[in-house]
N, C-alpha and C positions, 0 to 999 in steps of 0.2 A: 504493500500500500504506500507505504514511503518512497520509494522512489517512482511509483508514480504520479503520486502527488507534487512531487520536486521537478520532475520531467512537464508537468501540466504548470506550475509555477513559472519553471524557465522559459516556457514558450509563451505566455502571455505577458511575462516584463521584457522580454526582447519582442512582443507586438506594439506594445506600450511605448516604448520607444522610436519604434518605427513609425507610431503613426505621430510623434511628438516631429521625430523627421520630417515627414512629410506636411503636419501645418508649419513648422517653418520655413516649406518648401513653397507652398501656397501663401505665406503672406509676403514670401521675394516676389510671386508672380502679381500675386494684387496689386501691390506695391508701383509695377511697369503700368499697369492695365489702365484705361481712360478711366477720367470722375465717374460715370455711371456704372460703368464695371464695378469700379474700386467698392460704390456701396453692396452690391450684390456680391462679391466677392466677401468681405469683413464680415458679413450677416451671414454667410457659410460658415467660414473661417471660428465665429462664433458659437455656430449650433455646431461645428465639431470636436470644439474644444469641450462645450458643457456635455458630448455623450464622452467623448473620452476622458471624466474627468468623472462620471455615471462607473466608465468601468474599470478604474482607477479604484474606487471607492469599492466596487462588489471583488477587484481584486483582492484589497487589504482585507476585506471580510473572509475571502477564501482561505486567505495565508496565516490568518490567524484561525480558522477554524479551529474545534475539535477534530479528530477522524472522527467519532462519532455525526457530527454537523456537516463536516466538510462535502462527503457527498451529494445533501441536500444542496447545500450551497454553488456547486459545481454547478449545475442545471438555471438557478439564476444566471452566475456570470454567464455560462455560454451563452445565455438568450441575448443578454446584453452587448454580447463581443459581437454576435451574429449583426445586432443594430447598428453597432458602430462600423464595423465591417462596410456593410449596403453602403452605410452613411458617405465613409471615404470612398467607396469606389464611386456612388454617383458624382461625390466632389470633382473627384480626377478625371471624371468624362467631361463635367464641366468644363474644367479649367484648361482644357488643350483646343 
């Protein structure tokens, strides 16, 4: 159980960062983009921050679980990764 809970831990703080990557990546690109862009861009850039910041939050509840808890709690976060997930990929069709 432990080490697959440590395996399920490492792949969601190396998501976690990837997706911190990637709004920094999107607020270089806002940043170029004309005035009206720029507001629809930030107002993305914003609702991506507040879901990844949603599975930030159901993260730390994972990692501190009990193993008794932890697997209830596993099925929250995934719902929530699954959210954030959509969320950036719709961003990234956006933004190109």
């Amino acid at each position: 159980m432990m080490d697959k809970r440590k395996a399920y831990e490492e792949k969601y703080d190396a998501q976690l960062k990837e997706w911190s990557a990637e709004i920094a990546l999107l607020n270089a690109k806002a940043d170029k983009a004309k005035a009206e862009a720029k507001i629809e861009y930030y107002k993305m850039i914003e609702t991506l921050q507040g879901k990844q910041d949603a599975a930030r939050t159901k993260f730390q509840e994972l990692r501190t679980a009990s193993d008794d808890a932890w697997e209830d709690l596993k099925t929250g976060a995934e719902n929530v990764w699954t959210e954030v997930k959509t969320a950036f990929q719709g961003a990234a069709s956006r933004f190109k």
